[in-house]
C-alpha positions, -999 to +999 in steps of 0.1 A: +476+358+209+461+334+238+447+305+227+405+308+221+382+290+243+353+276+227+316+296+241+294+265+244+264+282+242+277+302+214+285+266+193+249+256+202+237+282+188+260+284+159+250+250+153+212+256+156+219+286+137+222+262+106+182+245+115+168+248+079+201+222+068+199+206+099+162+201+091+174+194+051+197+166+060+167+150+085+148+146+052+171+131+033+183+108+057+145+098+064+139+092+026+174+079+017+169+051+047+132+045+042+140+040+009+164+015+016+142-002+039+119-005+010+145-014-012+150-041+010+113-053+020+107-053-017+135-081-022+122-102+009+085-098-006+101-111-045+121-141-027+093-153-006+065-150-032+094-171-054+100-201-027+061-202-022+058-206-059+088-230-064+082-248-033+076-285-032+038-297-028+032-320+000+028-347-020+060-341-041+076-345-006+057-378+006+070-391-030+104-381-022+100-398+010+092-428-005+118-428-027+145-425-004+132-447+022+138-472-007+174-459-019+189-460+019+192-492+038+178-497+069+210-484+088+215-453+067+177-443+078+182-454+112+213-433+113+192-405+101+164-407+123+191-408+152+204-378+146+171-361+146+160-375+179+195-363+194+186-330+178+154-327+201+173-341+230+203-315+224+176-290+222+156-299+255+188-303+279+204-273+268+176-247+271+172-269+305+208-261+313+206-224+304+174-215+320+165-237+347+171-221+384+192-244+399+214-250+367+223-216+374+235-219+413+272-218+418+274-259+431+304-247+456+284-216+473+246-228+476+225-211+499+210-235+521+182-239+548+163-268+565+136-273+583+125-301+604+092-306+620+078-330+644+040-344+637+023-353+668-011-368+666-034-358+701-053-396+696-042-425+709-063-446+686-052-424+654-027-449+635-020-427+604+015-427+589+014-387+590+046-383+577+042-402+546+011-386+539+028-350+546+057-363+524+032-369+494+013-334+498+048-319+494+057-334+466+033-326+442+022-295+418+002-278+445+037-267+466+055-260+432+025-241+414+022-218+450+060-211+450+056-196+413+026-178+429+042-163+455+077-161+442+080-160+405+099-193+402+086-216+378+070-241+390+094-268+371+121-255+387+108-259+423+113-298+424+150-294+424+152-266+445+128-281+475+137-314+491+111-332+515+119-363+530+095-375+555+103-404+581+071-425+604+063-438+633+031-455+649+031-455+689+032-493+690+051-520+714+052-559+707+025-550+686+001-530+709-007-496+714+011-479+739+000-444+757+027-423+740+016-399+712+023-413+675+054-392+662+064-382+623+091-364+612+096-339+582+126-329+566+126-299+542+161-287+522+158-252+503+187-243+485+192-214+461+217-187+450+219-163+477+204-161+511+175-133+505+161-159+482+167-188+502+147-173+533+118-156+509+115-191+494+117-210+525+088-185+541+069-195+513+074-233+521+061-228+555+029-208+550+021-242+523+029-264+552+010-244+574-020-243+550-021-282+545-021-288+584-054-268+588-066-286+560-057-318+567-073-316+604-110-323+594-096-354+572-076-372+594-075-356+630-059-336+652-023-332+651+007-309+658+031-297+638+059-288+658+093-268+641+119-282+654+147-268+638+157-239+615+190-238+599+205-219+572+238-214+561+261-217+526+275-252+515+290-271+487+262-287+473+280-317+452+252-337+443+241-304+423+280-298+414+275-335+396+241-327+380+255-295+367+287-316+349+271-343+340+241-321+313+268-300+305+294-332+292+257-344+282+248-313+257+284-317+246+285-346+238+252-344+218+266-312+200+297-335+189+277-365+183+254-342+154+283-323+141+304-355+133+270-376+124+262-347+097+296-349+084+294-384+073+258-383+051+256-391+021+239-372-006+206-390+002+211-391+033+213-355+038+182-348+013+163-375+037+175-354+068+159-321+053+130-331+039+122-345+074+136-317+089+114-294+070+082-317+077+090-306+114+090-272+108+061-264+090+044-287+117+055-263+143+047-228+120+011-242+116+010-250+155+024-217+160-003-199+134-039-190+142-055-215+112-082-197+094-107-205+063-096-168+052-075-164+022-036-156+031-031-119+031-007-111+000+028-094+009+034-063+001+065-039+003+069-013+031+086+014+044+105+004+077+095+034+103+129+022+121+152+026+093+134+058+084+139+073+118+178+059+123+185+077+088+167+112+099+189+107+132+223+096+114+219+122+087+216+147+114+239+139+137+267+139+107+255+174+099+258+184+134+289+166+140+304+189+108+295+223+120+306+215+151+342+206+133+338+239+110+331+259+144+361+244+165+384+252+133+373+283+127+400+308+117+382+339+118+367+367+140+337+358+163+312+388+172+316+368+204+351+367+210+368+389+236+395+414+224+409+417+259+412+382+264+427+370+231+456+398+224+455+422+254+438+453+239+407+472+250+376+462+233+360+491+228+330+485+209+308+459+187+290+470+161+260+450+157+234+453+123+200+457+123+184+422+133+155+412+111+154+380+122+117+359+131+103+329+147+134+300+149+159+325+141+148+351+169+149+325+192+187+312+187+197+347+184+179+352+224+202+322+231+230+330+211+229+365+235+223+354+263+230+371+296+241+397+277+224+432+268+214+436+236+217+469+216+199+483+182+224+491+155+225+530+162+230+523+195+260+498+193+273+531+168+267+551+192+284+538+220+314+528+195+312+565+184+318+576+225+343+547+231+368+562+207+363+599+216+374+590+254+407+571+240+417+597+223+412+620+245+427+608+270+458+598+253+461+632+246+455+628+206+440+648+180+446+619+149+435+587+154+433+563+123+409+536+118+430+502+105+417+467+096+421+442+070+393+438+047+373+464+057+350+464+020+336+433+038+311+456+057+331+474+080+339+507+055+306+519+063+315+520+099+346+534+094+331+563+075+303+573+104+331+571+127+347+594+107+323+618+102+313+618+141+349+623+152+359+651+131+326+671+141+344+665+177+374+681+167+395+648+158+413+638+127+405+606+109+427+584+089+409+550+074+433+521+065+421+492+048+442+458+041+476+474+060+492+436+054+484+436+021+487+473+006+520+490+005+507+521+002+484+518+034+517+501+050+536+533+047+512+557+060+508+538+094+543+550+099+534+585+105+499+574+127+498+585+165+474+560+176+453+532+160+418+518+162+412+481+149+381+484+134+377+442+122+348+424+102+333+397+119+335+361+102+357+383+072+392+392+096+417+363+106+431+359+137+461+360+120+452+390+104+450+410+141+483+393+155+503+405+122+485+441+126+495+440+164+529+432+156+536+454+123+519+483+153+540+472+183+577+470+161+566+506+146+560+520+186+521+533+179+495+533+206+469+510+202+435+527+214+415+493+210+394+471+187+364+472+172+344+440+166+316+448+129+288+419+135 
């Protein structure tokens, strides 16, 4: 026998096969989770409803307050309220660590580009310190809230990610005017991450620049701003390298600081700490909270569409996942399988039933069949019926005999038209039923010419046909072929 390889469309549709438990075990998964989810919102509802009713009233808490504050001396409290300001500090430099851009860039492969312009005023009488006055437009919200604009970057972050410096100069000798243009000079540094951002954000720069120049003409003249100088390329950025250490040792240092301050409160200490702690909170909830004159709306229990939907999908998938096991270990006959290919004998027929299958179960027998041409239940007799009469005749024989094991599982009724069509034809029938297992069938295959396997589907072993093949080979009788009963 050669080893069975598994039909994947046939397992699908074995599977599917199986829709109403498939569509059983969606159910119970939906109501077993929901129900757990319920379960579960019920306890939440029950423990908040308890806190809110054995909660302390706010002026419990101011007692309590007032209490402590005259139980702990004036360092105890001071200790206290130092810990809670370190909290807020801890809380501020680390989100500023984690999220701000430039906390971010890799200090020893910044991507870096400058850009230095010349001012040139066109008026010899025009004594403005240009460059100063560019320096100060730079440096404000208007250049860092049109970088968010145009690039996304918050405009926090844009201050440590632009540098202006900006130097003057007034056209002046031993303290007169002179016939030589007054000259500024501005300095702009972008650095960032990578170049693509670098050059996007330093485009962005310039248009601003650009922008304040034509707006700055009707204010204080004419003037040129000339670009001098482009440059990009990647350095090691150390002053950024020392920012970078110096919050993280910083936000370490806190977290220690905390940790080892907690550690060392007293009992009223620590009931200091929280009740202060929990003045905080609430102060933040109600900032966070839409504050109406409307009564609270009262908790109730619910049923969590999530966990309703993970059950339906974790019930079904187990089901699924087990037929799928039953279907690779299956030990018996397929109506699919392939005589020829499994033990080397002609398949000479399949014997299908009467379908009267509708709707779900139509369909996934269409897919269970297809590619293949489907037959009526006379037909597939039929065609069985023709199959056998060519093997035998031309091998020559006038007794054939019809073997299998089990054949009371539905496949005696086949055996019996068989028999009836044949010996109109001229041909002797023999039916054997459970040769392996019945002595008395045993012994008469001794005296048969040639044999028909004639095998229940989803009834016969494979087994069962390799120990009929081999009891047939060692007693030297022709094997005609197999029959496959649906």
């Amino acid at each position: 026998m050669e080893e069975r390889e598994i039909d994947l469309l046939d397992m699908v549709a074995d599977i599917l096969s199986h829709w109403r438990g498939l569509l059983v075990a969606v159910m119970i998964g939906a109501f077993l989770m929901g129900g757990l989810s319920y379960v579960k919102s019920y306890r939440n509802v029950k423990n908040t409803q308890l806190v809110e009713e054995t909660g302390l009233e706010e002026e419990t808490v101011e007692n309590q307050l007032e209490q402590l504050e005259e139980d702990l001396d004036e360092s105890q409290r001071a200790a206290v309220l130092t810990i809670i300001d370190d909290e807020r500090e801890f809380v501020w430099k680390d989100k500023y660590s984690r999220e701000a851009t430039s906390m971010q860039i890799d200090p020893l492969n910044v991507a870096q580009r400058q850009l230095v312009y010349q001012i040139k005023t066109v008026d010899d009488n025009q004594h403005q310190r240009l460059g100063a006055v560019y320096g100060d437009i730079l440096n404000n919200v208007g250049l860092y809230n049109w970088v968010e604009e145009k690039t996304g970057i918050p405009a926090a972050d844009v201050g440590t990610l632009v540098l202006i410096s900006a130097t003057s100069s007034t056209p002046f000798v031993n303290g007169e005017l002179t016939g030589v243009f007054g000259t500024d000079s501005l300095k702009i540094t972008v650095i960032q991450s990578d170049d693509e951002s670098c050059k996007k954000l330093t485009d962005e720069v310039k248009s601003y620049v650009e922008q304040q120049r034509e707006s700055l003409i009707p204010k204080v003249g004419e003037h040129e701003l000339i670009l001098l100088s482009e440059s990009a390329g990647t350095v090691v950025d150390t002053g950024l390298m020392d920012r970078q250490v110096s919050y993280g040792n910083v936000v370490n240092s806190l977290r220690s600081t905390i940790a080892s301050a907690k550690v060392g409160f007293s009992e009223d200490q620590q009931k200091y700490y929280d009740l202060l702690t929990r003045e905080e909170i609430d102060k933040e909830e109600v900032d966070q909270k839409d504050i109406t004159e409307n009564q609270p709306e009262i908790a109730v229990p619910s049923v969590s569409k999530k966990y309703t939907l993970l059950g339906a999908f974790l019930f079904v998938f187990v089901y699924a996942g087990i037929l799928f096991v039953v279907y690779l270990f299956n030990s018996k006959l397929r109506v699919s399988d392939e005589l020829q290919n499994l033990y080397h004998i002609p398949q000479i027929g399949v014997v299908v039933k009467d379908s009267k299958k509708k709707h779900v179960d139509k369909w996934i027998d269409d897919l269970r069949n297809y590619g293949k041409r489907k037959f009526t239940a006379e037909q597939s007799m039929e065609l069985a019926f023709v199959a056998v009469k060519i093997a035998a005749i031309k091998n020559k024989l006038n007794d054939i005999c019809l073997m299998g094991c089990n054949l009371g599982a539905g496949a005696d009724t086949v055996c019996a038209n068989l028999k009836s069509a044949l010996e109109k034809e001229g041909i002797n029938v023999t039916v054997l039923d459970n040769v392996l297992y019945n002595a008395e069938s045993m012994e008469k295959v001794d005296g048969m010419t040639g044999i028909v396997l004639v095998e229940k589907a989803g009834s016969t072993l494979y087994s069962e046909i390799a120990s009929e093949l081999a009891l047939l080979k060692r007693q030297g009788i022709e094997v005609l072929g197999g029959i496959i009963v649906e």
